[in-house]
N, CA, C and O atoms as a GROMACS GRO file, in nm:
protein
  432
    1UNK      N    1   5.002   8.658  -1.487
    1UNK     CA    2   4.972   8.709  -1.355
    1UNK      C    3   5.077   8.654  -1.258
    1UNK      O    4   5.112   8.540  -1.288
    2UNK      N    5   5.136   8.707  -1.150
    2UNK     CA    6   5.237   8.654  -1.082
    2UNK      C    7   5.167   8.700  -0.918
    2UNK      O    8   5.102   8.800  -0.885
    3UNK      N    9   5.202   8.607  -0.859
    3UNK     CA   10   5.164   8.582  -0.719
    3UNK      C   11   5.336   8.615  -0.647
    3UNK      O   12   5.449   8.580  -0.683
    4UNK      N   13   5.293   8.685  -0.550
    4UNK     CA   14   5.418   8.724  -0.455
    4UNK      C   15   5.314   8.624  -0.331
    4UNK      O   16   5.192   8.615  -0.318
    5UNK      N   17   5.431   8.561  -0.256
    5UNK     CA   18   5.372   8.506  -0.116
    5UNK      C   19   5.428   8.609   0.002
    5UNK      O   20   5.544   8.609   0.045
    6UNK      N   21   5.338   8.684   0.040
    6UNK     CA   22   5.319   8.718   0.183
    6UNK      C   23   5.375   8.682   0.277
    6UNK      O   24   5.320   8.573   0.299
    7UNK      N   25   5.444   8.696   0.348
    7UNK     CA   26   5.499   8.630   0.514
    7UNK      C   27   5.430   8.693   0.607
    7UNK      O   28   5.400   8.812   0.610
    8UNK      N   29   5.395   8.574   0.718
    8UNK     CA   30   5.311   8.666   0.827
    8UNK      C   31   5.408   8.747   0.891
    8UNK      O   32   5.531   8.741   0.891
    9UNK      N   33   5.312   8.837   0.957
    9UNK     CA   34   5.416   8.919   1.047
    9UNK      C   35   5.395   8.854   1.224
    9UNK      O   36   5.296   8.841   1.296
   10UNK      N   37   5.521   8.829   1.241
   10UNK     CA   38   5.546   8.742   1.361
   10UNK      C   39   5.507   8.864   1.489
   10UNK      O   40   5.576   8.966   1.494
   11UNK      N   41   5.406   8.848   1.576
   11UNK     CA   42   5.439   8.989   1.670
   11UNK      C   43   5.545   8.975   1.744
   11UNK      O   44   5.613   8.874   1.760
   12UNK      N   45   5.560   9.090   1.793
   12UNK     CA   46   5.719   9.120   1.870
   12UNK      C   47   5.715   9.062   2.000
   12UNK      O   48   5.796   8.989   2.059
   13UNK      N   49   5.590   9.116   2.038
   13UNK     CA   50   5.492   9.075   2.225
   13UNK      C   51   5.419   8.994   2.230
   13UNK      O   52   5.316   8.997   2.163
   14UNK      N   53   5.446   8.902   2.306
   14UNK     CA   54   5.347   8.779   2.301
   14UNK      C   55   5.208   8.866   2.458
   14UNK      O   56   5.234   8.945   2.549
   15UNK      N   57   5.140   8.831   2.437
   15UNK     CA   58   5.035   8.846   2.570
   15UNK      C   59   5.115   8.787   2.706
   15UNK      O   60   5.194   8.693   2.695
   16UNK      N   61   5.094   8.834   2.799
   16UNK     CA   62   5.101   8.788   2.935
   16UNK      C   63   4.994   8.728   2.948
   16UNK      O   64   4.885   8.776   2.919
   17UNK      N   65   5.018   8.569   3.012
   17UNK     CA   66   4.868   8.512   3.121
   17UNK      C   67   4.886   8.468   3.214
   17UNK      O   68   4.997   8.438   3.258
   18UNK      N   69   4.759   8.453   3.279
   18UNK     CA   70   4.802   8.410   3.439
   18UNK      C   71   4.843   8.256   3.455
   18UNK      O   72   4.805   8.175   3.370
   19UNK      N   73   4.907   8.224   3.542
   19UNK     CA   74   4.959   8.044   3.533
   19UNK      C   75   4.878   7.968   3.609
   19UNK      O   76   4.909   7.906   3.710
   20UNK      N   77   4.769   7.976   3.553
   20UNK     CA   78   4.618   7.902   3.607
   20UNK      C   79   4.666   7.757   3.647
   20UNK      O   80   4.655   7.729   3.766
   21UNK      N   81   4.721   7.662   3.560
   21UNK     CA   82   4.776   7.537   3.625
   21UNK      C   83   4.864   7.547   3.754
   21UNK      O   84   4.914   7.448   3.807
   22UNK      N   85   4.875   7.649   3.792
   22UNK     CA   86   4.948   7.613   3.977
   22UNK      C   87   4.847   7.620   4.079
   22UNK      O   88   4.855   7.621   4.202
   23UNK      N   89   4.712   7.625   3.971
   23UNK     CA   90   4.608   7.618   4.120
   23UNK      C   91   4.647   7.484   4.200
   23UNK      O   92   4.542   7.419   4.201
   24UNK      N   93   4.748   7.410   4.268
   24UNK     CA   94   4.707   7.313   4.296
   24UNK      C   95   4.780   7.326   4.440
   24UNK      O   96   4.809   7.433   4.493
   25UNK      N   97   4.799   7.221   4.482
   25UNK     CA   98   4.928   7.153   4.645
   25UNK      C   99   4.931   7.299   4.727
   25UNK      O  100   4.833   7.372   4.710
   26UNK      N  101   5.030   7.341   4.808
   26UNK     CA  102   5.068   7.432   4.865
   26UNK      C  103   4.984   7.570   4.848
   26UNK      O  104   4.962   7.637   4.949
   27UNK      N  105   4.934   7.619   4.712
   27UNK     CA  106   4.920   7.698   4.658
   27UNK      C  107   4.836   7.751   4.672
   27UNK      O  108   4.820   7.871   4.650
   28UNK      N  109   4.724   7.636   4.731
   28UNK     CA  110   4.532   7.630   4.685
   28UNK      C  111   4.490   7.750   4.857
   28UNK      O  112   4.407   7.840   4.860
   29UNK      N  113   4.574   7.708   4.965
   29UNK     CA  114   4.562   7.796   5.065
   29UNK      C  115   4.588   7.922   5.065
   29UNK      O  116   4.511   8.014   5.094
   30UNK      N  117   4.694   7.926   5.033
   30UNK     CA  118   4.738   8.082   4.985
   30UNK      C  119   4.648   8.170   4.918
   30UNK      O  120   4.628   8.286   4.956
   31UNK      N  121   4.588   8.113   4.809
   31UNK     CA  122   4.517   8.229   4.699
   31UNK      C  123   4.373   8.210   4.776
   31UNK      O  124   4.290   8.283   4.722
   32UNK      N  125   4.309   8.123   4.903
   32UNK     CA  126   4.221   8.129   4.918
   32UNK      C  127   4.213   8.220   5.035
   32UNK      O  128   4.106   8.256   5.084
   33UNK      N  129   4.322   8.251   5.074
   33UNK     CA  130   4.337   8.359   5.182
   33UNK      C  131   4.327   8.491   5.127
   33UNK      O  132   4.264   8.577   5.188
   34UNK      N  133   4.393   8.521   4.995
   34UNK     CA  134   4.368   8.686   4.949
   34UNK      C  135   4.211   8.668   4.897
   34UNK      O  136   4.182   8.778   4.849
   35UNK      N  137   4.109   8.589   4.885
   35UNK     CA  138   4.038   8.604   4.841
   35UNK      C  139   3.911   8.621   4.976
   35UNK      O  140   3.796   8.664   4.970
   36UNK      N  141   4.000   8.560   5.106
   36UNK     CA  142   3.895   8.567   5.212
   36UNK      C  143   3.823   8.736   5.199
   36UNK      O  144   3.706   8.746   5.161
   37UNK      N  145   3.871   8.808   5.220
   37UNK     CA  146   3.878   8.966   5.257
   37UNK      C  147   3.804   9.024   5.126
   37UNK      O  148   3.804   9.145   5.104
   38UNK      N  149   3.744   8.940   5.044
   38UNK     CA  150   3.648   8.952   4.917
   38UNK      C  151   3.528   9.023   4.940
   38UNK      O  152   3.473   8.928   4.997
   39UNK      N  153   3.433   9.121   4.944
   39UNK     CA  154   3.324   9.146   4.983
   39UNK      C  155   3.216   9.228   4.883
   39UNK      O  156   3.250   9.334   4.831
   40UNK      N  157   3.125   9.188   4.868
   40UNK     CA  158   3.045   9.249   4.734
   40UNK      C  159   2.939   9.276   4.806
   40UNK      O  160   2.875   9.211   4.889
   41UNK      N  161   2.920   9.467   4.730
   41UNK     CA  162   2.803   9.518   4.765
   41UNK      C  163   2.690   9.472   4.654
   41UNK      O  164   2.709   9.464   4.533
   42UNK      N  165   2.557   9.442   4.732
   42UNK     CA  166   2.458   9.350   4.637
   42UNK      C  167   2.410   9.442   4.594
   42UNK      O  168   2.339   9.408   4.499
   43UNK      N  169   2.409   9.577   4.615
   43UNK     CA  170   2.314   9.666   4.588
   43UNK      C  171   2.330   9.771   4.502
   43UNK      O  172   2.271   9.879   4.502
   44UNK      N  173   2.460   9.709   4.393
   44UNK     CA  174   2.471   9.741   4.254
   44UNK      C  175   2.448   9.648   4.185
   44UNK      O  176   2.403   9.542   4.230
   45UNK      N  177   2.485   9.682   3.997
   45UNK     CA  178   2.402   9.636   3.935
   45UNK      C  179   2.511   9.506   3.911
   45UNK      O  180   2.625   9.509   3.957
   46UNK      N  181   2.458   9.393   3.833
   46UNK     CA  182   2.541   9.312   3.851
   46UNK      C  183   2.647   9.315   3.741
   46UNK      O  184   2.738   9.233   3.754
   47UNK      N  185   2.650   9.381   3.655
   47UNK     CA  186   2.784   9.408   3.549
   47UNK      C  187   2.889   9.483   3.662
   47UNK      O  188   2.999   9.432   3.639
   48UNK      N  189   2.906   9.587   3.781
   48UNK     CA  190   2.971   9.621   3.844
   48UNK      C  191   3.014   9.507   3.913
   48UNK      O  192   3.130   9.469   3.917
   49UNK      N  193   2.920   9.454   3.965
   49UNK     CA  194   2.982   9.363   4.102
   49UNK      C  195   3.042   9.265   3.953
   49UNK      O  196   3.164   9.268   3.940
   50UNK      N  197   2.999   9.219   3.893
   50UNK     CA  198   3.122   9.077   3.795
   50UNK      C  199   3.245   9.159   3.755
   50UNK      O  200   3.344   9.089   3.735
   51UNK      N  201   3.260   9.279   3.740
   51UNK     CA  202   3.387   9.361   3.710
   51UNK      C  203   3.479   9.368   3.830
   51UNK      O  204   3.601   9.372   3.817
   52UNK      N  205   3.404   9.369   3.969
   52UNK     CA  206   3.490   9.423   4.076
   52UNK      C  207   3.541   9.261   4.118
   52UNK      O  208   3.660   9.248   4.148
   53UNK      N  209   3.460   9.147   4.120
   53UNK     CA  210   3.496   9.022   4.164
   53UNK      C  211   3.643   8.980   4.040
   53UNK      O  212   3.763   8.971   4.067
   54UNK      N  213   3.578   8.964   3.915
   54UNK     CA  214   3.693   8.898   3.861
   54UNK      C  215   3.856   8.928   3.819
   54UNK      O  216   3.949   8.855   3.785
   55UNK      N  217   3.832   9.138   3.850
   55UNK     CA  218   3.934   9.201   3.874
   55UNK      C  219   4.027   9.127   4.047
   55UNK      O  220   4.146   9.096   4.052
   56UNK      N  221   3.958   9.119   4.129
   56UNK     CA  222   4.039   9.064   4.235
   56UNK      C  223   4.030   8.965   4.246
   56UNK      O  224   4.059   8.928   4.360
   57UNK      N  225   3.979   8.830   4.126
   57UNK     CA  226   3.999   8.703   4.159
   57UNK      C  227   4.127   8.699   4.058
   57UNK      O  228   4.193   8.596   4.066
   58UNK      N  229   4.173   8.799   3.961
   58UNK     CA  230   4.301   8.756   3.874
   58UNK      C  231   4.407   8.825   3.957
   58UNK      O  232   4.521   8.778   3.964
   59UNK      N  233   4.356   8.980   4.046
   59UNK     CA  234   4.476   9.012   4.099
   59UNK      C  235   4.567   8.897   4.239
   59UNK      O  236   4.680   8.890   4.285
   60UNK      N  237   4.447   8.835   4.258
   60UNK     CA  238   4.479   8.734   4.363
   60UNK      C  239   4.568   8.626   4.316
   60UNK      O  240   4.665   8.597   4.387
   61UNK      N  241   4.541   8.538   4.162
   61UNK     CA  242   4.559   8.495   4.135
   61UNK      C  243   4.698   8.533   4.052
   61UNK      O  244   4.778   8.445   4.019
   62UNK      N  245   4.718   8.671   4.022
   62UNK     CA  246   4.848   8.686   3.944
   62UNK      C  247   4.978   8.712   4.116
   62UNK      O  248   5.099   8.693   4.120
   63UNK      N  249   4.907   8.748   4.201
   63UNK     CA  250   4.998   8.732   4.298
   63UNK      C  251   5.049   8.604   4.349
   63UNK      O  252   5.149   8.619   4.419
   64UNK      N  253   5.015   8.496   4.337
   64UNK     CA  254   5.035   8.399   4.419
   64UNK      C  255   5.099   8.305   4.336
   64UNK      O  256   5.200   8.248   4.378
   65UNK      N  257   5.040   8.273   4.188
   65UNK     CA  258   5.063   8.212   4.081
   65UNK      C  259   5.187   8.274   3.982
   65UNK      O  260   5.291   8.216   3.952
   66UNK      N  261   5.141   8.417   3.938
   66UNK     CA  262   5.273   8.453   3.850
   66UNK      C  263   5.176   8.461   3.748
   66UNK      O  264   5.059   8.425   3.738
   67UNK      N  265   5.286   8.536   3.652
   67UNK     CA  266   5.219   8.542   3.513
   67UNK      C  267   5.315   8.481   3.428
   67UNK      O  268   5.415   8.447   3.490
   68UNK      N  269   5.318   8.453   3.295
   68UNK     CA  270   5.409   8.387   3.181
   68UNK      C  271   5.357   8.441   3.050
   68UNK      O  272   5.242   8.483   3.037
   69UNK      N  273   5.461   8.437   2.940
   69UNK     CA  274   5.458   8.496   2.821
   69UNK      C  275   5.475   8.345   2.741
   69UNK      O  276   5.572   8.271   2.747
   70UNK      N  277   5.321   8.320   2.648
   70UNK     CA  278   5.354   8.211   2.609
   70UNK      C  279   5.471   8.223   2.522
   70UNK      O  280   5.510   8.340   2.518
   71UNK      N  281   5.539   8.145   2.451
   71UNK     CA  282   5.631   8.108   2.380
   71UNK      C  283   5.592   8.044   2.235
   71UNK      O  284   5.472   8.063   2.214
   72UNK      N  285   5.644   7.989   2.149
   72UNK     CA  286   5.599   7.894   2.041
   72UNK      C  287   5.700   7.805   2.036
   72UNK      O  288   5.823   7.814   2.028
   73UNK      N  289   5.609   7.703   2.045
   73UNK     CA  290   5.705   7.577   2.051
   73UNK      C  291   5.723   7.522   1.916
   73UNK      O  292   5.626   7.466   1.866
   74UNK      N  293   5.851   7.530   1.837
   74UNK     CA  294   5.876   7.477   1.732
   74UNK      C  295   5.893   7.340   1.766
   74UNK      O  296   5.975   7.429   1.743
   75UNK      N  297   5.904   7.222   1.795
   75UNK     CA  298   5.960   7.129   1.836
   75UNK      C  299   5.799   7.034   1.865
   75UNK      O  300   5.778   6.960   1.961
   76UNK      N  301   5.703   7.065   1.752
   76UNK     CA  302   5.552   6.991   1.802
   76UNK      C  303   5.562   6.862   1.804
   76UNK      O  304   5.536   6.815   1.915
   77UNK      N  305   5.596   6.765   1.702
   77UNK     CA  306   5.567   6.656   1.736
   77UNK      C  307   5.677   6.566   1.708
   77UNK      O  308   5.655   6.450   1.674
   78UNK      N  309   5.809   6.619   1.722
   78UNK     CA  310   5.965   6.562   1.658
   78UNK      C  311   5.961   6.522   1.775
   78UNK      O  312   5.969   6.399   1.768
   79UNK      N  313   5.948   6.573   1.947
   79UNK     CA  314   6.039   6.492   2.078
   79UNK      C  315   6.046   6.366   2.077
   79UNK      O  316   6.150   6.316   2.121
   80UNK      N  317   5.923   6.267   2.020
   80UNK     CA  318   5.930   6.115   2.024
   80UNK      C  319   5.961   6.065   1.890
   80UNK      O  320   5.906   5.960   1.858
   81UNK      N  321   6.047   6.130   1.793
   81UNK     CA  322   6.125   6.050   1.725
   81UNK      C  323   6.288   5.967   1.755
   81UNK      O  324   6.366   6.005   1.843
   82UNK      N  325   6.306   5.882   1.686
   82UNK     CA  326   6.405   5.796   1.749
   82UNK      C  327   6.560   5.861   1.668
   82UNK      O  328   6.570   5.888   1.548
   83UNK      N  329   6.647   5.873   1.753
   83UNK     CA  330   6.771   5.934   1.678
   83UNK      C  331   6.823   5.887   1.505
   83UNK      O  332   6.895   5.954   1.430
   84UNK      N  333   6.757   5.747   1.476
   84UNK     CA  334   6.792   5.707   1.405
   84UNK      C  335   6.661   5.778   1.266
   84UNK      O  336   6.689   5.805   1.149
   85UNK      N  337   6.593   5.784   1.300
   85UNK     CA  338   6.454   5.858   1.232
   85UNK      C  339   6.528   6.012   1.209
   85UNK      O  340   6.581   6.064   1.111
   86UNK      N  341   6.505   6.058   1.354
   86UNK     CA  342   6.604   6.242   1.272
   86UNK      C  343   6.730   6.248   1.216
   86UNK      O  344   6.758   6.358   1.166
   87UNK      N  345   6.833   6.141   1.208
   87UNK     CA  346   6.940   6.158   1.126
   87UNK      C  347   6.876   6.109   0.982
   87UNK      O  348   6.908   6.174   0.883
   88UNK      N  349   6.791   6.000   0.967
   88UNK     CA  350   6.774   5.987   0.828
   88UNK      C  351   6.631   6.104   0.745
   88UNK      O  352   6.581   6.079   0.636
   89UNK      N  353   6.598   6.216   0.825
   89UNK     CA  354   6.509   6.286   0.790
   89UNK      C  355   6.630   6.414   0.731
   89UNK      O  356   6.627   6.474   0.624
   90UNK      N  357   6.707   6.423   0.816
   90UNK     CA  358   6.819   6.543   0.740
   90UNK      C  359   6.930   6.489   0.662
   90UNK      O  360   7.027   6.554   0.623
   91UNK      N  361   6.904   6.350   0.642
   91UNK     CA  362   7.049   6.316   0.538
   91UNK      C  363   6.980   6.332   0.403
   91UNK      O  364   6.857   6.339   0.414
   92UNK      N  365   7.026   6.339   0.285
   92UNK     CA  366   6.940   6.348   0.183
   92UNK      C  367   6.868   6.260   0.080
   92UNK      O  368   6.827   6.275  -0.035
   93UNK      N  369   6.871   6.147   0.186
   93UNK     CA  370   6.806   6.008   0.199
   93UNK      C  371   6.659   6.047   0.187
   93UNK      O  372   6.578   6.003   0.106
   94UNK      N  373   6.636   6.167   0.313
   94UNK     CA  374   6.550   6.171   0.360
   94UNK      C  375   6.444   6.263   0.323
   94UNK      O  376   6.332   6.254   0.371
   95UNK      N  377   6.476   6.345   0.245
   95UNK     CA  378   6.432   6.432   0.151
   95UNK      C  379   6.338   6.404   0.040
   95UNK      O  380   6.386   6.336  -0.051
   96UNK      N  381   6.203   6.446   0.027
   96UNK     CA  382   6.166   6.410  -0.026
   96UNK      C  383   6.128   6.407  -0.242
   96UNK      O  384   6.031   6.358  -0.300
   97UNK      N  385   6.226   6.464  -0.289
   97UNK     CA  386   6.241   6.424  -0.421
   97UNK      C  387   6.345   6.272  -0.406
   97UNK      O  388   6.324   6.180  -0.485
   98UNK      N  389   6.422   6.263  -0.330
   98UNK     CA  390   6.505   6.113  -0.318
   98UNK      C  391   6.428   6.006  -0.281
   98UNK      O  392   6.468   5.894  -0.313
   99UNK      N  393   6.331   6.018  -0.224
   99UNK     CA  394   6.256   5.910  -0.180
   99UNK      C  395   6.172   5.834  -0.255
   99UNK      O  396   6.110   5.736  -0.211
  100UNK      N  397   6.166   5.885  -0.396
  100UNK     CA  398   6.104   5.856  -0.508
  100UNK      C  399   6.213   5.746  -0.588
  100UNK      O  400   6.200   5.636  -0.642
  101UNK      N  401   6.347   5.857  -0.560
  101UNK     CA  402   6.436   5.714  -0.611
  101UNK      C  403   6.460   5.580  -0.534
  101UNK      O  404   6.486   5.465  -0.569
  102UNK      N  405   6.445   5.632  -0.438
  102UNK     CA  406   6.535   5.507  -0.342
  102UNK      C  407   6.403   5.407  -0.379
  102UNK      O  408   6.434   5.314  -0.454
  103UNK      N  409   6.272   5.410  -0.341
  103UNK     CA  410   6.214   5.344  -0.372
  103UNK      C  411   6.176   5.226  -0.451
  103UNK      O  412   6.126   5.115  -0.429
  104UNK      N  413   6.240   5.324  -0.600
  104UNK     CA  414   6.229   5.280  -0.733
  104UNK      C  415   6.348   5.127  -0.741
  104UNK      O  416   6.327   5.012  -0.782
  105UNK      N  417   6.471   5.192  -0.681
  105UNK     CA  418   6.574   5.106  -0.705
  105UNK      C  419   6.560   5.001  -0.567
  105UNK      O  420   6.602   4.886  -0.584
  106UNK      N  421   6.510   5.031  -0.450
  106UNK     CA  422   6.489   4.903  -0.394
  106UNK      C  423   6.358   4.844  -0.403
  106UNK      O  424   6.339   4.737  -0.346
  107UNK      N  425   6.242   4.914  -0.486
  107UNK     CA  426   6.124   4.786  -0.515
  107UNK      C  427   6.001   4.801  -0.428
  107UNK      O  428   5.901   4.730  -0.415
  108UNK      N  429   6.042   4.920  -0.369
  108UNK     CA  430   5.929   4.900  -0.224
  108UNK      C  431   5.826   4.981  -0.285
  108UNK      O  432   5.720   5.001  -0.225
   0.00000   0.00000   0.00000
């Protein structure tokens, strides 16, 4: 029986989202001003009125804030290695069928 491995398929488009972390400093006035002029009729049902509010709490919020396309960060947990650590991870020191030898011949 032979197994083929699959590769995922990478999408082309990442999603747009809103840049919720700039709620903060300068910012917090601004988006609370497009939201003054907010007004809900009570006298629909409440699936309308939560559709009509959170539609103009993101359009408020994509105006003032911005939107962004996440990215993928290859680079997860290498930033706090020490230069001397990533040169001996790509020399072939560092590799792991060698590390079995080096071991052997220094005892560790």
């Amino acid at each position: 029986m032979l197994f083929r491995k699959e590769s995922k398929e990478i999408p082309t488009q990442t999603a747009e989202i809103t840049k919720w972390w700039d709620l903060k400093g300068d910012k917090i006035p601004k988006f609370c001003e497009q939201l003054e002029d907010l007004k809900v009729d009570t006298q629909l049902d409440i699936d309308t009125i939560w559709g009509t509010l959170s539609k103009s709490i993101l359009k408020a919020a994509n105006n003032v804030f911005g939107r962004t396309k996440r990215e993928r960060r290859y680079n997860k947990e290498t930033w706090w290695w020490s230069e001397e650590v990533k040169n001996f991870t790509r020399s072939e020191h560092g590799s792991p069928p060698n590390y079995k030898k080096i071991t052997k011949n220094t005892g560790e």
